[in-house]
C-alpha positions in Angstrom: 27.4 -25.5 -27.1 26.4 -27.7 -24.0 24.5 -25.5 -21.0 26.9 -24.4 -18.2 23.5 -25.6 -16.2 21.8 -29.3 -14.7 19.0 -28.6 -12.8 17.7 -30.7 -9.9 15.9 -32.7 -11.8 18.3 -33.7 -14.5 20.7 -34.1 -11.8 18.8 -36.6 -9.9 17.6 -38.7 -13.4 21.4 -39.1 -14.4 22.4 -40.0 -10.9 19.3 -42.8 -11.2 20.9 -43.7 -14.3 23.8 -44.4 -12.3 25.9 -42.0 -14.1 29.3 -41.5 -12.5 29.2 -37.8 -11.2 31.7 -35.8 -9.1 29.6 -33.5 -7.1 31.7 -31.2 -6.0 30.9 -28.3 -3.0 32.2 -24.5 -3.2 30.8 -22.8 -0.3 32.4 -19.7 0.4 31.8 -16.1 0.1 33.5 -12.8 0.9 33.6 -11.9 4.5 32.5 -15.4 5.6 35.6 -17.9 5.9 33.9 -20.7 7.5 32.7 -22.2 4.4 34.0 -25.9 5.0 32.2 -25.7 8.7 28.7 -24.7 6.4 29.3 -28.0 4.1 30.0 -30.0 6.8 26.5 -29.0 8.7 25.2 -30.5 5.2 25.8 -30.8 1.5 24.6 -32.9 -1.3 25.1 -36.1 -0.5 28.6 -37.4 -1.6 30.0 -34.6 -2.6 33.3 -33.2 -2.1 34.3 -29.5 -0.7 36.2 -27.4 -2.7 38.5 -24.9 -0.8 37.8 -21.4 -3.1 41.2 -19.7 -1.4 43.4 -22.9 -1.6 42.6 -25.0 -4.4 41.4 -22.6 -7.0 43.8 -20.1 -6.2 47.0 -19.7 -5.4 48.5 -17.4 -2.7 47.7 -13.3 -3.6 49.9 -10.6 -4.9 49.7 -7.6 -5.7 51.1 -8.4 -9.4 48.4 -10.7 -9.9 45.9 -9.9 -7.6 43.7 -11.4 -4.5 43.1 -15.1 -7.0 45.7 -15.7 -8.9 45.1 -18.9 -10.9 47.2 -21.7 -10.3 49.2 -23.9 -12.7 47.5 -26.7 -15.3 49.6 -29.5 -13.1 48.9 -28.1 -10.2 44.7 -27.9 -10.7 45.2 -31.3 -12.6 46.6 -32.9 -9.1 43.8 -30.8 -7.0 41.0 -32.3 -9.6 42.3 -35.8 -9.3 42.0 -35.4 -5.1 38.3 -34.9 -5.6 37.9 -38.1 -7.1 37.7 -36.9 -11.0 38.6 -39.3 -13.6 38.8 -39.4 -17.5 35.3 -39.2 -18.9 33.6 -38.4 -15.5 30.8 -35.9 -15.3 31.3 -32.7 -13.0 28.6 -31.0 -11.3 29.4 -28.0 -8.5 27.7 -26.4 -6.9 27.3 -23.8 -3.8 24.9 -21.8 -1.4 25.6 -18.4 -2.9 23.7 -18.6 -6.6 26.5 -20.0 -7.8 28.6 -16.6 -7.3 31.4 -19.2 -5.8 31.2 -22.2 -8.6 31.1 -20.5 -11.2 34.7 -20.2 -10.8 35.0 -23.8 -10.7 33.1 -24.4 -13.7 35.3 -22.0 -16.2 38.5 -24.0 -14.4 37.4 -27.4 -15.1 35.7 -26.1 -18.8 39.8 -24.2 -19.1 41.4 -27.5 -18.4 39.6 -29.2 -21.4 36.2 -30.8 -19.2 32.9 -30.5 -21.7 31.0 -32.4 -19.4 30.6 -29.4 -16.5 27.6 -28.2 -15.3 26.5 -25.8 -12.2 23.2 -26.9 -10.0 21.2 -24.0 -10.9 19.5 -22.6 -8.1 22.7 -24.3 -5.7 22.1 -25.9 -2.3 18.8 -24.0 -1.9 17.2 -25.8 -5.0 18.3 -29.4 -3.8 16.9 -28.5 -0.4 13.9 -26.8 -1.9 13.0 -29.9 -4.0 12.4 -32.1 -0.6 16.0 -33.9 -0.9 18.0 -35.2 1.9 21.5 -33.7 2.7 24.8 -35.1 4.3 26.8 -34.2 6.7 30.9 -34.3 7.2 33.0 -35.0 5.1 33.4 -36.8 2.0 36.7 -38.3 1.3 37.0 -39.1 -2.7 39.2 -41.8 -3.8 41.7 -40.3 -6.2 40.8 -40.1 -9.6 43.0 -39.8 -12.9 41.9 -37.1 -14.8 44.0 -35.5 -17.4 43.9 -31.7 -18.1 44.3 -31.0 -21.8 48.2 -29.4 -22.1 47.8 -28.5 -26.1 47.0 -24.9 -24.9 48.8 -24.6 -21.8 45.0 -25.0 -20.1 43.2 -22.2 -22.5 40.3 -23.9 -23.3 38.5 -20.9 -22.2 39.2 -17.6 -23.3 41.1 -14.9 -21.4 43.0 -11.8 -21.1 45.4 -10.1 -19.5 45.6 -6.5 -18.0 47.2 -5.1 -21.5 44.4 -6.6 -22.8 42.1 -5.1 -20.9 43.8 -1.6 -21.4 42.5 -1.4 -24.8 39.6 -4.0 -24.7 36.8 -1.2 -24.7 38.2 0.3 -28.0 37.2 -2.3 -30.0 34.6 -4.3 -27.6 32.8 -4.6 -24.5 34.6 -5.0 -21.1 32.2 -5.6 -18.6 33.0 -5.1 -14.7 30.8 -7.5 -12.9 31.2 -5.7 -9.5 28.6 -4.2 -7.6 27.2 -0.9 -9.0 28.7 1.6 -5.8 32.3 -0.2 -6.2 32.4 0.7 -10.0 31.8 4.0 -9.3 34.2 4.1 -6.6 32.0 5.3 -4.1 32.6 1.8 -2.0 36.1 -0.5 -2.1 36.0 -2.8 0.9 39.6 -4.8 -0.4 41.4 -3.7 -3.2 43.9 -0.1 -2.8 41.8 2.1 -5.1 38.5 2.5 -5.4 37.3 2.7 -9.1 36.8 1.2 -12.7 39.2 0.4 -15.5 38.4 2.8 -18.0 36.0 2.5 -20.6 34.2 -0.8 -18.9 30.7 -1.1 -18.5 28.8 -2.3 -15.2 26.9 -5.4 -15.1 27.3 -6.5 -11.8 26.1 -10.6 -11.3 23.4 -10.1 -8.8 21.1 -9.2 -12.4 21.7 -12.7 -13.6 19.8 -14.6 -11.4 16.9 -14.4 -9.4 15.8 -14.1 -5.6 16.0 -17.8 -5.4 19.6 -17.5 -7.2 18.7 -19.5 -10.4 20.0 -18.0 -13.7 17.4 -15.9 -15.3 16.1 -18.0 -18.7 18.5 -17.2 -22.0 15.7 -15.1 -23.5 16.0 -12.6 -20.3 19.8 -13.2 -20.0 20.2 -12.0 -23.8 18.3 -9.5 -23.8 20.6 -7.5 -20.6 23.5 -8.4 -22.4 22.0 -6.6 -25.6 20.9 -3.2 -23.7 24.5 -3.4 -22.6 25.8 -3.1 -26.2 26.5 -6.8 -26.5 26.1 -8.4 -30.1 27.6 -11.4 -31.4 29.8 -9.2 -33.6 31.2 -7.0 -30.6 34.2 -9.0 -28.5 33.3 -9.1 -24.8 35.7 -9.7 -21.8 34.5 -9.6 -18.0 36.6 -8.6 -14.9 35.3 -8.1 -11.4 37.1 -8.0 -7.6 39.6 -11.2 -8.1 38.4 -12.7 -10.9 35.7 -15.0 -9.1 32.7 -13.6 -10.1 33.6 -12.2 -13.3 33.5 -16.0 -13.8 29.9 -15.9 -13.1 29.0 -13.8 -16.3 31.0 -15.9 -18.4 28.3 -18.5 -17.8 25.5 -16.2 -18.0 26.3 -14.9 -20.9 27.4 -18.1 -22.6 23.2 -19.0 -21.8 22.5 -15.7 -23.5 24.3 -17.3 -26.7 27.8 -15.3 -26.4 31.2 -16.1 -25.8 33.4 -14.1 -23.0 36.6 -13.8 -22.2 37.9 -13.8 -18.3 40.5 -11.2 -17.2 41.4 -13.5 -14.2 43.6 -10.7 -12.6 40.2 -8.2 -12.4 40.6 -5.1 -10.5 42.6 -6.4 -7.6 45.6 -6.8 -10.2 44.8 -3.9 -11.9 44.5 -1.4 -9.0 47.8 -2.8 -7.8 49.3 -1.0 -10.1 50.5 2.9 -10.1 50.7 3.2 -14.1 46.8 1.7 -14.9 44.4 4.5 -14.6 40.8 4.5 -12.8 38.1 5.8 -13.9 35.2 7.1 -11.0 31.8 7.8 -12.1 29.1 6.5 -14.2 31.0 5.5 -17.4 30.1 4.3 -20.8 26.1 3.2 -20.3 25.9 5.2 -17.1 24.7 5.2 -13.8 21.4 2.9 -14.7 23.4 0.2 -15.4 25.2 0.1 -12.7 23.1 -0.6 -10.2 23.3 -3.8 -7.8 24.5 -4.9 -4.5 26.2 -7.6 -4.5 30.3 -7.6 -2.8 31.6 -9.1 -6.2 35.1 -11.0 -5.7 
């Protein structure tokens, strides 16, 4: 299994080794839509931005919630605008612990990419390490990469809200959310406040640490295993819109398990009348779901 993470340092020997790498910029984050305006006032140099609501997304609704994934053509002609060709490396990156990119990351990995990695530790590690940044923009030439069609672009596991109905009965569905919105006692965006039954809290913010670098596998493995989690015992993630929920795919997959994505998360599923919502502490209780992060 190759790590979802590059850190500065292996970044900056393959880009000595004059490695072709797409370095691609997701800077955005809820409540802050001026995310291109941050790159430009300086990124990694060369690398693209990545527009979260437009090109990983396609518009809301309230059948398929706030970040509704768009078509395998569509991404394909998006990727190829940032400058991605057959047999390039990806790195992306953002200013946000990879909360943002992570969402990237399971796209590309969806579409058939191996060779995808996050900067762990984001912007703040590149800066942190003494390295210059850019500013403006970077305009790729476009590339030619071709998404892998066998599987209609399910490279990656995922599910669906029938799936998550009845995940919990024979797995773990985690909600990645912050501890007071899987409670209900906080909902800033979606119409009800809530959990789907039977998941478990694990909201993101206890995957990295304060300098938003993933925590190391051993610590990773060992939340994921006081949350029930064995490699035995299926394990699906939501959270707001299905952007961070992408975040815990990658942590767990360091923490040695695979995860599937429900890409419609809560905004989908609170949408509708007929799926029930659970309030409350829930299956590990209220220890577990602590953490304050607005999860997407």
């Amino acid at each position: 299994m190759t790590s979802p993470l590059i850190d500065v340092p292996a970044l900056q020997d393959r880009l000595a080794a004059g490695q072709r790498i797409v370095l691609l910029d997701v800077r955005w984050v809820l409540g802050d839509p001026h995310g291109r305006e941050h790159y430009l006032e300086g990124h990694l140099p060369g690398a693209v931005f990545v527009d979260l609501a437009t090109e990983l997304a396609t518009p809301a609704g309230p059948s398929h919630g706030r970040h509704p994934l768009p078509s395998l053509p569509d991404f394909q002609e998006t990727a190829r605008g940032w400058g991605i060709n057959d047999g390039d490396a990806v790195v992306a990156y953002d200013d946000s612990g990879n909360m943002a990119a992570a969402r990237l990351w399971w796209m590309l990995r969806n579409a058939g990419l191996q060779d995808v990695h996050l900067l762990d530790g984001g912007l703040a590690a590149w800066r942190g390490a003494g390295l210059s940044v850019e500013t403006g923009p970077v305009a790729a030439a476009v590339g030619n990469v071709t998404f892998d069609a066998s599987s209609g672009g399910g490279q990656m596991r995922s599910i669906d809200a029938n799936g998550a109905a009845g995940w919990a009965a024979t797995g773990i569905l985690l909600d990645a959310r912050a501890g007071e919105r899987y409670r209900g006692e906080f909902e800033p965006v979606d119409p009800r406040a809530g959990h789907i039954p039977g998941a478990v809290s694990a909201p993101t913010t206890a995957n990295v640490d304060g300098a938003g670098r993933f925590l190391p596998a051993e610590a990773l493995r060992r939340r994921f295993e006081g949350l029930g989690i064995t490699a035995d015992v299926p394990v699906a993630v939501y959270c707001g819109s299905g952007v961070t929920a992408a975040h815990e795919v990658v942590a767990l997959e360091i923490a040695g398990f695979r995860a599937a994505l429900y890409p419609g998360s809560f905004s989908e599923w609170s949408n509708n009348p007929e799926r029930p919502v659970a309030t409350g502490g829930g299956p590990i209780g209220d220890a577990a779901a602590s953490g304050g992060s607005v999860a997407l």
